[in-house]
One Martini backbone bead per residue (centre of mass of N, CA, C, O) as a GRO file, in nm:
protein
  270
    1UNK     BB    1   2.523   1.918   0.283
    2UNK     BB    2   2.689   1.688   0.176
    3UNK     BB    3   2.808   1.384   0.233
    4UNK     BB    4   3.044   1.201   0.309
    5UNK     BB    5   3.252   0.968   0.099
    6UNK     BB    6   3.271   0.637   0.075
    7UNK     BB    7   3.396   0.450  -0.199
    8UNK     BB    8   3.466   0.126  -0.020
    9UNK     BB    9   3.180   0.186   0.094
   10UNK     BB   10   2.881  -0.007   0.158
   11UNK     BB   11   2.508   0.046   0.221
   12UNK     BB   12   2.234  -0.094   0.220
   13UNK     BB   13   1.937   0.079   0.314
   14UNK     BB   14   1.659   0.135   0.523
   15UNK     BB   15   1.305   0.275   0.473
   16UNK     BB   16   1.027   0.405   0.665
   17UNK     BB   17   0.747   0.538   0.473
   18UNK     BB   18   0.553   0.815   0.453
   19UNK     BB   19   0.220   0.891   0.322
   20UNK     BB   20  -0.010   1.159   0.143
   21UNK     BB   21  -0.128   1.062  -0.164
   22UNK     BB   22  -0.299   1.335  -0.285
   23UNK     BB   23  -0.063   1.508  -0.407
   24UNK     BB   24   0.021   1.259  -0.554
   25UNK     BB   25   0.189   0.995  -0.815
   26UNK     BB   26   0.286   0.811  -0.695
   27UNK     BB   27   0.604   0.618  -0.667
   28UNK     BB   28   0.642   0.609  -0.932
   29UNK     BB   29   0.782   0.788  -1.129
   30UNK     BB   30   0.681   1.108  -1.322
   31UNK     BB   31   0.640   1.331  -1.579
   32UNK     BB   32   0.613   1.628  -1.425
   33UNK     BB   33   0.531   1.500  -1.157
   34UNK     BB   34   0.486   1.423  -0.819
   35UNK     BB   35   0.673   1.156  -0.648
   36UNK     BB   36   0.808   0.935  -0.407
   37UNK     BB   37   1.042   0.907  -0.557
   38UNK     BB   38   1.153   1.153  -0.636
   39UNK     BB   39   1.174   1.332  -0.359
   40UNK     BB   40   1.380   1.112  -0.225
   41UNK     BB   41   1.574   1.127  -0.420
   42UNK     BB   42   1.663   1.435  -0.400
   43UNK     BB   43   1.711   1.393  -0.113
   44UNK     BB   44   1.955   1.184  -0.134
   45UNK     BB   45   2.135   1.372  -0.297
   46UNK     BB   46   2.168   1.565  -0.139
   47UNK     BB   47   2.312   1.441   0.138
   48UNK     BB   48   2.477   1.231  -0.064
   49UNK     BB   49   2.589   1.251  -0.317
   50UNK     BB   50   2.419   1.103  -0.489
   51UNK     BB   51   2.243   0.851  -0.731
   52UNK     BB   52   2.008   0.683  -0.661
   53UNK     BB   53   1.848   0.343  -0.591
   54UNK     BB   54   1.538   0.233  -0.603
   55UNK     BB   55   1.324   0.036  -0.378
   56UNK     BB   56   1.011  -0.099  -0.340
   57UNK     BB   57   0.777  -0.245  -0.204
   58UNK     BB   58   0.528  -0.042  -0.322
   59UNK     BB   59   0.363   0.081  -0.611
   60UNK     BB   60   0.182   0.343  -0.562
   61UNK     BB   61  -0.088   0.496  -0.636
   62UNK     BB   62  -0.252   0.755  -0.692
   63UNK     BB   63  -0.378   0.828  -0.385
   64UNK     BB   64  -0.211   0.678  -0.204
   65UNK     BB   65  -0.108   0.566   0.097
   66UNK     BB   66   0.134   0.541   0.405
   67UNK     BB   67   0.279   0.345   0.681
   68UNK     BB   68   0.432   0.103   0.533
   69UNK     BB   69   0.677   0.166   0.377
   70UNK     BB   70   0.972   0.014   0.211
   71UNK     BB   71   1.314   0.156   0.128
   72UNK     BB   72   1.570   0.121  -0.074
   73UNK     BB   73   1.940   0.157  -0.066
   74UNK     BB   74   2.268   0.279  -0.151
   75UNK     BB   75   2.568   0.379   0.014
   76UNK     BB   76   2.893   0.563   0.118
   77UNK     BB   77   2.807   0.732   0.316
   78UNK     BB   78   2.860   0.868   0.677
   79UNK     BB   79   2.643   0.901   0.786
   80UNK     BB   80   2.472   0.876   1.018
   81UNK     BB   81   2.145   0.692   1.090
   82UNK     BB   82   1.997   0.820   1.313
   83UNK     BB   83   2.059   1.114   1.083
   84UNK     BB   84   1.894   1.049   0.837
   85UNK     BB   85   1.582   1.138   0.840
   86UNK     BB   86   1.623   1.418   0.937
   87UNK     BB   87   1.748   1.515   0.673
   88UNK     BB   88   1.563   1.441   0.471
   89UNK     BB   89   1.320   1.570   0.588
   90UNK     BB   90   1.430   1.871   0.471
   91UNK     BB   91   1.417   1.767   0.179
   92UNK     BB   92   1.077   1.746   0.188
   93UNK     BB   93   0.805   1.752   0.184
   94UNK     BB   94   0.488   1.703   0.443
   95UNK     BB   95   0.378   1.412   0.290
   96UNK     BB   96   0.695   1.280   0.341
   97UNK     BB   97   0.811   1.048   0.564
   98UNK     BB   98   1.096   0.944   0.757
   99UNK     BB   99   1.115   0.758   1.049
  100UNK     BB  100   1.323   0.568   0.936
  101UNK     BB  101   1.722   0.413   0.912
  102UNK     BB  102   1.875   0.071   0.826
  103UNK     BB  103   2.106  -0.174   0.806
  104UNK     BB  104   2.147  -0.405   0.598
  105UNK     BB  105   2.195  -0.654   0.353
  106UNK     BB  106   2.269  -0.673   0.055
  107UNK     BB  107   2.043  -0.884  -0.041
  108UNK     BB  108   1.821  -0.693   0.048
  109UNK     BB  109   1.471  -0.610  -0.066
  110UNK     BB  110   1.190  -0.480  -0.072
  111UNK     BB  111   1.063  -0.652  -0.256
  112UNK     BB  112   1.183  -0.953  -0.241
  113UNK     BB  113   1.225  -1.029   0.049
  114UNK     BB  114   0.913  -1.024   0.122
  115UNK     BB  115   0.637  -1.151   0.228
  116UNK     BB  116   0.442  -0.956   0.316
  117UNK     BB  117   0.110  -0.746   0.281
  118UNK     BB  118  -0.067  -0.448   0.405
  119UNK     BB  119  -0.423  -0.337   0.347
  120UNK     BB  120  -0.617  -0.075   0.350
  121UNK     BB  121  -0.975   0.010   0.337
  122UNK     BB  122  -1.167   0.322   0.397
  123UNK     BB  123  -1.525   0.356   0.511
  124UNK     BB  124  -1.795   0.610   0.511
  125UNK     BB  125  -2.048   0.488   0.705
  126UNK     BB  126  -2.275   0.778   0.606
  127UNK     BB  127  -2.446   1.059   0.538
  128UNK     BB  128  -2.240   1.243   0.653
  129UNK     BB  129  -1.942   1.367   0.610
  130UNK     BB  130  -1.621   1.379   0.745
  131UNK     BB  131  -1.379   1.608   0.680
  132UNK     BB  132  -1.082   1.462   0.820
  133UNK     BB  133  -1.170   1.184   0.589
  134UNK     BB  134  -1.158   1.257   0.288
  135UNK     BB  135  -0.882   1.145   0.232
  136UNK     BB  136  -0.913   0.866   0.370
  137UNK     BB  137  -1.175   0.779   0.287
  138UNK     BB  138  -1.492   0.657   0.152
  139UNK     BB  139  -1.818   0.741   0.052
  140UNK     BB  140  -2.126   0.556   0.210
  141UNK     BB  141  -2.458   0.615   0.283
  142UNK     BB  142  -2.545   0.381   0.320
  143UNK     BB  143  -2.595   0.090   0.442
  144UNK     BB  144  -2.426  -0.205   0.596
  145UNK     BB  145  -2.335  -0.553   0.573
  146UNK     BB  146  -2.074  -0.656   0.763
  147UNK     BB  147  -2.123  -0.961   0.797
  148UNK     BB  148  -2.153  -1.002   0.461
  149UNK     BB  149  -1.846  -0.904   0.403
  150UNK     BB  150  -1.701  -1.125   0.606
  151UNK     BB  151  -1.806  -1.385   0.446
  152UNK     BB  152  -1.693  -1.287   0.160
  153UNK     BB  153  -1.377  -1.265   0.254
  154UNK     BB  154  -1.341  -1.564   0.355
  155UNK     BB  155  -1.305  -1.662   0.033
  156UNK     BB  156  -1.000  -1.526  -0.024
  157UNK     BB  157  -0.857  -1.746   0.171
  158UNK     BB  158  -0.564  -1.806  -0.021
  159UNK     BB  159  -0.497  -2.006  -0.312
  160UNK     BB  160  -0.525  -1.809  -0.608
  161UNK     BB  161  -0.698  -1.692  -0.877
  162UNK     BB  162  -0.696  -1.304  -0.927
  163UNK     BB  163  -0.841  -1.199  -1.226
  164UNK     BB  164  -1.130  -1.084  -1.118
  165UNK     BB  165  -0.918  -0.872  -0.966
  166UNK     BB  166  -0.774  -0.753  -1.257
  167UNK     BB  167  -0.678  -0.483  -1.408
  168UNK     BB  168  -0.577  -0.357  -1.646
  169UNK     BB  169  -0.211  -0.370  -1.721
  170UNK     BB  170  -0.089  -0.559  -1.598
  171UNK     BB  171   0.231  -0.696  -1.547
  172UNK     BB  172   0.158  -0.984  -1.431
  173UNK     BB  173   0.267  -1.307  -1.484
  174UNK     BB  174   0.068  -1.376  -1.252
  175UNK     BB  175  -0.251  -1.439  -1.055
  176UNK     BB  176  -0.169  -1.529  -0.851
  177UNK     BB  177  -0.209  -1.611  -0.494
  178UNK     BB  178  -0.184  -1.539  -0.107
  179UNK     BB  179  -0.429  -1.499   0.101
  180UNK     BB  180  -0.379  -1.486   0.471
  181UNK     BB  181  -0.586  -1.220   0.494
  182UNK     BB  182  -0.970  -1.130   0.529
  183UNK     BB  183  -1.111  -0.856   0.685
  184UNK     BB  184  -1.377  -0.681   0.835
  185UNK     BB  185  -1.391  -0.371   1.085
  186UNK     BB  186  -1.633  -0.185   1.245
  187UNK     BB  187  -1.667   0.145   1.391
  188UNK     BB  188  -1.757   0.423   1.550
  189UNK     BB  189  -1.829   0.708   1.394
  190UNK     BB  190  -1.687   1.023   1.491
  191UNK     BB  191  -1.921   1.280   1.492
  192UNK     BB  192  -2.160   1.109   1.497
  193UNK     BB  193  -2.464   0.943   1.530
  194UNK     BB  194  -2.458   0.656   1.291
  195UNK     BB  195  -2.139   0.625   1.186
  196UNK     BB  196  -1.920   0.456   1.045
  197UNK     BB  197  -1.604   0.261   1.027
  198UNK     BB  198  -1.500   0.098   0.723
  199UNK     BB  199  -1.293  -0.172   0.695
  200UNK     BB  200  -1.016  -0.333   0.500
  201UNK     BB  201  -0.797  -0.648   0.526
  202UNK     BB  202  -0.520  -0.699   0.347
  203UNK     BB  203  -0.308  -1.011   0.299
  204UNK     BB  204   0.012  -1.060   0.106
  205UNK     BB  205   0.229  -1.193  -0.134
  206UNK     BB  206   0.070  -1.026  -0.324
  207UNK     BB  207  -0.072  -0.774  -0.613
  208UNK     BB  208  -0.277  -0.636  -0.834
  209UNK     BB  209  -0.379  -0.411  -1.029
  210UNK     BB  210  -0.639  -0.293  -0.817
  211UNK     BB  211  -0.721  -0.532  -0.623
  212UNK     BB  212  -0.790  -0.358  -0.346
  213UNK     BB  213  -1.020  -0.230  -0.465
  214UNK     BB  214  -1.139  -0.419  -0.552
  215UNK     BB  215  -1.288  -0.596  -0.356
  216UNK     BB  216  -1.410  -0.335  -0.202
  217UNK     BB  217  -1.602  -0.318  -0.407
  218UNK     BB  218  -1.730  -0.589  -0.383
  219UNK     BB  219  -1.802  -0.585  -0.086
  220UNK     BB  220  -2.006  -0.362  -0.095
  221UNK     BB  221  -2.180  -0.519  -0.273
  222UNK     BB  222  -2.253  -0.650  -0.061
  223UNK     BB  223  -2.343  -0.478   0.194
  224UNK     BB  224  -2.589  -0.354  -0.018
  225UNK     BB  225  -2.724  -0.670  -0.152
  226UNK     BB  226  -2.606  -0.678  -0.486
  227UNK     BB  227  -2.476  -0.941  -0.359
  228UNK     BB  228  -2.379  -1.215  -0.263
  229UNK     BB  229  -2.115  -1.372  -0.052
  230UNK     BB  230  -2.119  -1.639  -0.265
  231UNK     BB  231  -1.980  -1.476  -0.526
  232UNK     BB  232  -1.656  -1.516  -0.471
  233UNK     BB  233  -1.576  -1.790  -0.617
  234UNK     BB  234  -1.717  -1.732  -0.891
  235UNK     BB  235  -1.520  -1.509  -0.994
  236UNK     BB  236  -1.262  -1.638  -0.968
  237UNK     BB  237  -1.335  -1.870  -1.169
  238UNK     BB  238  -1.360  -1.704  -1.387
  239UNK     BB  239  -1.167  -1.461  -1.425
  240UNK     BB  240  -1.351  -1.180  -1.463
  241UNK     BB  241  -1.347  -0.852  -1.417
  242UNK     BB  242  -1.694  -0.833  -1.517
  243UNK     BB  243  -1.768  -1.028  -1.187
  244UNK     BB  244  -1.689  -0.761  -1.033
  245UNK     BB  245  -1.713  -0.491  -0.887
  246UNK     BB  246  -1.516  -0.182  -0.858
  247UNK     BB  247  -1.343   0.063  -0.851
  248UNK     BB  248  -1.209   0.235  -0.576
  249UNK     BB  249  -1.074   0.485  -0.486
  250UNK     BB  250  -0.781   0.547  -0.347
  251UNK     BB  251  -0.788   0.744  -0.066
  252UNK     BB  252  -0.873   0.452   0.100
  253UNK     BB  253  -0.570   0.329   0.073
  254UNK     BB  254  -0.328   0.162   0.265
  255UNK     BB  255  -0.011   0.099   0.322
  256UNK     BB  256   0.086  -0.056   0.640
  257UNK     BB  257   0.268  -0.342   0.569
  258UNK     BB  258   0.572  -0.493   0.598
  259UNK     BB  259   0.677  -0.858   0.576
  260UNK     BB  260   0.990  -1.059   0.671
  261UNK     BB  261   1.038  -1.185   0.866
  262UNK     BB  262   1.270  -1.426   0.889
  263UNK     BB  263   1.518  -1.308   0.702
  264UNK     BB  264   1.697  -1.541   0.427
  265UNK     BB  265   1.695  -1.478   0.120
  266UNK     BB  266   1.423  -1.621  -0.002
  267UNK     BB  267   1.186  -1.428  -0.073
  268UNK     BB  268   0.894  -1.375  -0.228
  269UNK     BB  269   0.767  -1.234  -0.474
  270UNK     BB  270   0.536  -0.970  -0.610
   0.00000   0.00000   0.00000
């Protein structure tokens, strides 16, 4: 049962929202297929008899996951909020969860108020793949040199013009950014002989179109050897996405946090 309205009152929902974006076509609407933005919208028309207006901290593609997306909305319904998970999520997916819900100020906006997001991508450093990582993880068979990775990530950090790291379709307007950190991390991985998992962690104030793919697509080949740590200078500089190194699969990335810092509503567009 949809919950009461009070149409005098309005307030405005951050949600902390996770998802394994396996069978999802990633988080904006798509014609036909089911996105994390229909199943929410969905579920909070079922919840608050309402129909939502949705922002999200980031709009992830198909095959993306999620540990720490915010999505904003305004509602009048009176459900209190730390009943509204539980709501929630009796009419999401198993793929999409809820994990909490507060309310904000009127003008905080899940994507314009961001300071930073932070992105990860890992990596399956195996001869043979563990079968419960094949949906998060990307399979690299190869030996890696992870010191040659971390020394060509640390050249990423600053502000530059990242348009040799951005697919073609983007549309944003400028294609600077500032990578705050950029860090390669590998751990031995259990249940193999000799396998690591290997992450790549990039922090920045936006992101274009398939960057943090490019990036890791292109760590890896300083990794395996086919082209040197100081390469990626030379990249940036350039400007050319075809100077860059391929684009890895969605599967092994995932949107881990967004930071508001001390939210004051001037935060950077993303």
């Amino acid at each position: 049962m949809a919950a009461e309205a009070q149409t005098n009152v309005s307030r405005n929902v951050r949600l902390l929202v996770q998802y394994d974006g396996t069978d999802l076509h990633g988080f904006q609407r798509q014609k036909g297929d089911l996105s994390v933005q229909e199943a929410l919208e969905r579920a909070i028309r079922q919840v608050t008899g309402e129909e939502p207006l949705l922002a999200a901290a980031g709009r992830t593609d198909a095959g993306v996951h999620a540990l720490g997306q915010v999505v904003t909305f305004r509602t009048a319904a009176r459900l209190p909020l730390e009943r509204l998970p539980w709501a929630l999520n009796a009419h999401l997916p198993p793929a999409i969860v809820v994990q909490s819900a507060a309310e904000v100020p009127p003008d905080f906006h899940a994507r314009f108020s961001a300071h930073a997001k932070t992105y990860r991508y890992a990596i399956q450093n195996s001869r043979f793949p563990v079968p419960l990582l094949g949906r998060y993880a990307y399979l690299w068979r190869e030996p890696l040199d992870v010191a040659a990775m971390r020394e060509a990530a640390r050249h990423l950090v600053g502000r530059h013009d990242f348009a040799g790291f951005r697919a073609t379709g983007s549309s944003a307007r400028t294609s600077v950014r500032s990578v705050l950190d950029c860090r390669v991390e590998a751990e031995p991985l259990e249940g193999t002989a000799d396998g690591r998992l290997v992450t790549i962690w990039i922090t920045a104030d936006g992101f274009l179109y398939n960057m943090v793919r490019i990036v890791a697509g292109t760590l890896l080949e300083v990794g395996t050897g086919r082209r040197p740590p100081d390469d990626l200078p030379a990249i940036l500089a350039s400007g050319r996405r075809d100077e860059a190194g391929k684009t890895l699969p969605p599967h092994g990335l995932c949107l881990v946090q967004v930071d508001y810092g001390d939210w004051s509503g001037d935060g950077p567009t993303a």
